[in-house]
SETOR-97125 format. One record per residue (C-alpha): residue number from 0; x, y, z; residue in one letter. Coordinates in Angstrom, 2 decimals, always signed. Layout:
// residues N
pos;px;py;pz;code
NUM;X;Y;Z;A
...
This chain:
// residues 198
pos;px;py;pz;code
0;+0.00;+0.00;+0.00;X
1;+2.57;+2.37;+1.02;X
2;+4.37;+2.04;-2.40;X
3;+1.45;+2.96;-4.54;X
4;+0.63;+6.00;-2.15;X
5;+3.80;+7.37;-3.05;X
6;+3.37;+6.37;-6.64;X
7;+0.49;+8.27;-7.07;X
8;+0.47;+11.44;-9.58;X
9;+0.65;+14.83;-7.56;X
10;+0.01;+18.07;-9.99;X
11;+2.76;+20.07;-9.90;X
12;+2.32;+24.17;-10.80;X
13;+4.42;+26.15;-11.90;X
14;+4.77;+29.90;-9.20;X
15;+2.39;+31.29;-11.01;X
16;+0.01;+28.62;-10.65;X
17;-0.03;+27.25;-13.87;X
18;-0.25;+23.57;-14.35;X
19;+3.67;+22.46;-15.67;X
20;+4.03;+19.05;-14.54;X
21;+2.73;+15.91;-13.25;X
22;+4.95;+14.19;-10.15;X
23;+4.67;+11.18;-8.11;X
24;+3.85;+11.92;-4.23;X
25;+7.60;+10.94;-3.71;X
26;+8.69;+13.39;-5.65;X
27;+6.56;+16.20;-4.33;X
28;+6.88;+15.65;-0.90;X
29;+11.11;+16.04;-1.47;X
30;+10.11;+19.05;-3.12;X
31;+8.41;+20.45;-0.47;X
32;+10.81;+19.40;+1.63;X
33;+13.56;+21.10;+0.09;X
34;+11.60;+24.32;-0.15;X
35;+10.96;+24.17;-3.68;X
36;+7.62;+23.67;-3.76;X
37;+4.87;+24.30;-1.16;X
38;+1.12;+22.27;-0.93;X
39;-1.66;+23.69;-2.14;X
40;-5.33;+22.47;-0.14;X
41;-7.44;+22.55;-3.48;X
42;-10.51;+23.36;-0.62;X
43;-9.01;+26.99;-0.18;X
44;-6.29;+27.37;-1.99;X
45;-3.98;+28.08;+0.79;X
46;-0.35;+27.28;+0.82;X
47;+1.99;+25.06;+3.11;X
48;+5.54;+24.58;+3.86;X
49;+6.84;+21.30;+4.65;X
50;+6.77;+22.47;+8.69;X
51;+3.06;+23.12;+8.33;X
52;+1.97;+20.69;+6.04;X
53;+4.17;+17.94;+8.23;X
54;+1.60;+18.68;+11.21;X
55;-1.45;+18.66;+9.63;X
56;-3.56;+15.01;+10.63;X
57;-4.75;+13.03;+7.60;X
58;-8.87;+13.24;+8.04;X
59;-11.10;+9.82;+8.42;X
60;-10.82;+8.19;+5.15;X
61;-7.86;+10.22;+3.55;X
62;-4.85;+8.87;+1.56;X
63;-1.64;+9.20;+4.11;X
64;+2.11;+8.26;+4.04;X
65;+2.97;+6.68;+7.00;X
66;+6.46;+8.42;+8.30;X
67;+8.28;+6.90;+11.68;X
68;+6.63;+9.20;+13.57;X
69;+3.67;+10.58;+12.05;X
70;+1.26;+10.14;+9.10;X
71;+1.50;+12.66;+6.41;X
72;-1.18;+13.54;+4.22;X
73;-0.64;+12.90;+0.51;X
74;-0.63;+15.81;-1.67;X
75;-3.10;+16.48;-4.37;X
76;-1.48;+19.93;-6.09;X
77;+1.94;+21.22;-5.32;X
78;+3.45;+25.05;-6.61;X
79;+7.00;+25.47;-7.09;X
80;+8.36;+28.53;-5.31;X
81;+10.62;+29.63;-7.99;X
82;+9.85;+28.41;-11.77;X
83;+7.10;+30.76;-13.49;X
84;+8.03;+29.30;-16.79;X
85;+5.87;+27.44;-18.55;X
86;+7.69;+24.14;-20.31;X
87;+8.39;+23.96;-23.77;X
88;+5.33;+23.23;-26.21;X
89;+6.33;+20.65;-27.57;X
90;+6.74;+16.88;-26.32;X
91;+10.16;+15.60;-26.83;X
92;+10.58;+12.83;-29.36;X
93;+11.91;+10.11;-27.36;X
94;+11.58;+6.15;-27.02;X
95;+9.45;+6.92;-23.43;X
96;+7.03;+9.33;-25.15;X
97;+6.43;+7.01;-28.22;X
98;+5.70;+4.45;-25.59;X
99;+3.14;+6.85;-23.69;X
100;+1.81;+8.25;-27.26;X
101;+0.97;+4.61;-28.45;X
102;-0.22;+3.57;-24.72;X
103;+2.42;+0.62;-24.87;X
104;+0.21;-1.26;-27.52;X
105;+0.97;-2.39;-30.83;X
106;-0.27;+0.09;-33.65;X
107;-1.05;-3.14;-35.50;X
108;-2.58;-5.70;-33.66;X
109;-2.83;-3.65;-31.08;X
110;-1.37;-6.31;-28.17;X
111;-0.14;-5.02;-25.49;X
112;+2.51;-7.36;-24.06;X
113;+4.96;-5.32;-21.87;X
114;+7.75;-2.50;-22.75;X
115;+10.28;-5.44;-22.95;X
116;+8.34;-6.99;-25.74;X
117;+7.33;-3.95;-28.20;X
118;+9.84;-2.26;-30.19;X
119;+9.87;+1.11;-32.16;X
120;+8.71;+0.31;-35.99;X
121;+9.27;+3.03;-38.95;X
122;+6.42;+3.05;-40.67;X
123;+8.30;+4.12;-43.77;X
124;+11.35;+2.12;-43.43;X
125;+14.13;+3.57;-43.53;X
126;+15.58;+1.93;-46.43;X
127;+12.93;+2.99;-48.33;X
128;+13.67;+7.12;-47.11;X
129;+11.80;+6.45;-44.15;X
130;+12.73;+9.33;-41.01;X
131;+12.99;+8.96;-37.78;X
132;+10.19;+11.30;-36.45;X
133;+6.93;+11.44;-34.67;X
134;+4.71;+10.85;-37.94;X
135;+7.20;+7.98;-39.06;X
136;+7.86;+5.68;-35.92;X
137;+5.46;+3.82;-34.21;X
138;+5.33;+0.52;-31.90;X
139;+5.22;-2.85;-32.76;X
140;+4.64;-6.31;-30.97;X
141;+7.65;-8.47;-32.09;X
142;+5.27;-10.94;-34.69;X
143;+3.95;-7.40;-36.44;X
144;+7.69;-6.10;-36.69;X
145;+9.22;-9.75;-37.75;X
146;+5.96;-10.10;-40.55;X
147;+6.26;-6.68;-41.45;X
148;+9.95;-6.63;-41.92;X
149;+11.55;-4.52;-44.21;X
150;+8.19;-3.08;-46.16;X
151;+5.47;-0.67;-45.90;X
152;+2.11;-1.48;-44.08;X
153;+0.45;-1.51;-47.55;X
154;+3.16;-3.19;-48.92;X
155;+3.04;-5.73;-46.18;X
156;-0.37;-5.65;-46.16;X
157;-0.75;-4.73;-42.44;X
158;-3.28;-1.72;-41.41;X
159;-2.55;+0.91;-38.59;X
160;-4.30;+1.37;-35.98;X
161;-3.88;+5.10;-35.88;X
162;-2.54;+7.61;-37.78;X
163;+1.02;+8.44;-35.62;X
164;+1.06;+12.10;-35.28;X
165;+3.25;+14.43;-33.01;X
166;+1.09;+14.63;-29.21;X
167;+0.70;+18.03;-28.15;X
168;+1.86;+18.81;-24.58;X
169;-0.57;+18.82;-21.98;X
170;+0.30;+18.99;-18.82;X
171;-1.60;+15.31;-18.12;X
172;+0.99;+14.41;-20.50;X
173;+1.86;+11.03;-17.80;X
174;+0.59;+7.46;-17.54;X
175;-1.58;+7.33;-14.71;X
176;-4.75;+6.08;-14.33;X
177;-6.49;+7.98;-11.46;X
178;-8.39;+10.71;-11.92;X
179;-7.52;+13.57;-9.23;X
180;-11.31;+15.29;-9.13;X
181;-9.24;+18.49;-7.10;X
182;-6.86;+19.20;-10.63;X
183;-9.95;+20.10;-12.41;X
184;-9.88;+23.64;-10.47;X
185;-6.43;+24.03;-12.02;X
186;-6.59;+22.65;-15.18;X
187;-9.90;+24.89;-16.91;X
188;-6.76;+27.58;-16.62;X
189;-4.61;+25.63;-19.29;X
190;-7.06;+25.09;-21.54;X
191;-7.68;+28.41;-22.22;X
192;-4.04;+29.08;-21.99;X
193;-2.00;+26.52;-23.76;X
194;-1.26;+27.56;-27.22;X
195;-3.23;+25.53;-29.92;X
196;-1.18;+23.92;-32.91;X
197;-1.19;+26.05;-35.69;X
């Protein structure tokens, strides 16, 4: 139990309260900890340091971390104290974002057997011109990859699932499957803010 309390996604915003980043509770609480972030109570919107936030007793019911000497609530939302940036627009193209773009499945048969067991496909290989880029590269179960070898989907005659295409950031942009209802009073802000694709 403990270990999927502190596995648990924590909002992170930026000082300006702007939604930048999703953490685990570990994370956050080291944060806050360190002084570079503070937790926000989504019921008022106040603010708490690590000494405060440290004393405060988890209520009836409520999530906790269990410390040597205490229980410590688990937080929801966390602002940093110093970053008003927002990150960059764009998500990085890398083998864990293909991973989280595809939701570890197989565009073509759409299996999902475990990270160990897909591997990155071009679409367009590349000894036909195929690139290495968002729109291009794609995961595959081993079988798909093997039967697909060295050809096109058409040319293989294999269909894709979907169309890969470069995500655009959001700050949700992490695999978790627990919906915080308390991020929805800081999240209406970035969709009105975030700037669209042109």
């Amino acid at each position: 139990m403990l270990s999927s309390v502190l596995t648990r996604p924590t909002l992170v915003l930026n000082r300006n309260w702007q939604p930048v980043n999703v953490a685990t509770v570990a994370r956050a609480l080291v944060m806050v900890w360190n002084e570079a972030a503070r937790v926000v109570d989504p019921a008022d919107y106040q603010l708490y340091p690590w000494e405060d936030w440290s004393r405060l007793v988890p209520r009836s019911g409520e999530l906790y971390v269990q410390a040597v000497n205490r229980r410590l609530r688990v937080p929801e939302v966390v602002s940093l104290t110093s970053y008003d940036r927002m990150p960059a627009a764009t998500v990085s193209f890398s083998r864990r974002n293909i991973f989280k773009r595809d939701r570890y499945a197989c565009q073509y048969c759409g299996v999902q057997p475990g990270s160990e067991d897909l591997t990155i496909d071009h679409v367009v290989p590349r000894s036909q011109g195929g690139v290495s880029n968002w729109e291009n590269c794609v995961l595959a179960c081993m079988q798909c990859n093997k039967r697909k070898a060295n050809r096109t989907p058409e040319q293989a005659n294999m269909r894709l699932r979907r169309t890969p295409v470069r995500p655009t950031w959001r700050p949700l942009y992490a695999d978790h499957h627990q919906p915080i209802a308390s991020w929805s009073r800081f999240l209406s802000e970035a969709y009105w803010s975030v700037e669209l694709e042109r």
